[in-house]
Steps between C-alpha positions, in 0.01 A plus 500: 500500500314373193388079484740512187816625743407278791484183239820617360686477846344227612652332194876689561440329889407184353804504256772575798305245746759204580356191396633068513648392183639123434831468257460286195859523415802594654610892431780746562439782702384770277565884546267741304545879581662470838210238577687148577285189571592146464721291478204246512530116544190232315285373723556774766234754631597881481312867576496746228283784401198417286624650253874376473319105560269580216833558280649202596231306414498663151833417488404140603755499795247483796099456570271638709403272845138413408368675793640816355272456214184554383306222308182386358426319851553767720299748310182250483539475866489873539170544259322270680573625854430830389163407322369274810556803752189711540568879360582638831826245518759539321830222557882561547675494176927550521563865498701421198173340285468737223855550434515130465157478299638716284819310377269179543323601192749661341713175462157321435501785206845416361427185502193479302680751221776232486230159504128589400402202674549704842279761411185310666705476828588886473134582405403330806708588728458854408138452543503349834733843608263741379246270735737520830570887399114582386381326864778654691387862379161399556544486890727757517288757362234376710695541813640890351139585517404402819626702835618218674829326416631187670835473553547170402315577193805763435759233576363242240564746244816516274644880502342563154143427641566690819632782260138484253306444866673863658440692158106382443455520923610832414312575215169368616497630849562872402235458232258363795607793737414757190143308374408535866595837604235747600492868477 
């Protein structure tokens, strides 16, 4: 399976995970293709696929439960636990990080199109990602080349790393096996 593919269903898992929304506004149930959902109350707490919540919330019916969310905060806190830890540690992220990364920026995006004066929090936010991402793939190609792997190394990884960390594991120890063959 290419990195492309395994990115691509993370994302379609990501998009069908069931995640805590909050109602703004009262709202009849709604029925959509044999899907029903709703009715919803204000003020109440419901659990709806990611992306049926993110819908809503275009729709200005419901929010996300901050917890749910990625934000500036959270992602500082993540760069600088990953940047203190030595290269042969790596921390736990959620196994749902990039998906969320993702649509992190991508709303930071739409909103700097829509008010320029966003574009420095988009531009840095973007830049501290590449940081987590850069550092991440840093120790992770250090451990692919290595022999040993730690379990709990494995476990702190997010199924997209793990997926990168089988293919260059792969990669590098048949091309060690092949330099070092004799006869």
């Amino acid at each position: 399976m290419s990195t492309k593919a395994s990115i691509k269903d993370e994302d379609f898992v990501f998009e069908n995970t069931p995640v805590r929304i909050i109602v703004n506004r009262n709202c009849p149930k709604i029925e959509l293709a044999g899907l029903k959902i709703g009715p919803f109350q204000e003020g109440k707490e419901y659990e709806v696929m990611f992306w049926i919540a993110e819908e809503l919330e275009k729709a200005g019916i419901t929010h996300l439960r901050e917890e749910e969310m990625l934000d500036a905060m959270k992602l500082h806190k993540i760069h600088w636990k990953e940047r203190v830890q030595s290269v042969k540690e790596i921390s736990s992220l959620p196994e749902d990080f990039y998906p969320r990364l993702r649509r992190y920026l991508s709303s930071l995006r739409e909103d700097a199109v829509k008010k320029p004066e966003k574009m420095k929090e988009y531009e840095r936010m973007s830049g501290l990602s590449r940081d987590i991402v850069d550092c991440r793939l840093k120790k992770i190609i250090s451990l692919a080349s290595t022999s040993a792997q730690t379990e709990q190394f494995l476990k702190s990884m997010t199924k997209e790393e793990r997926a990168i960390y089988k293919r260059l594991h792969a990669i590098i120890s048949n091309w060690r096996k092949k330099i070092l063959k004799v006869g």
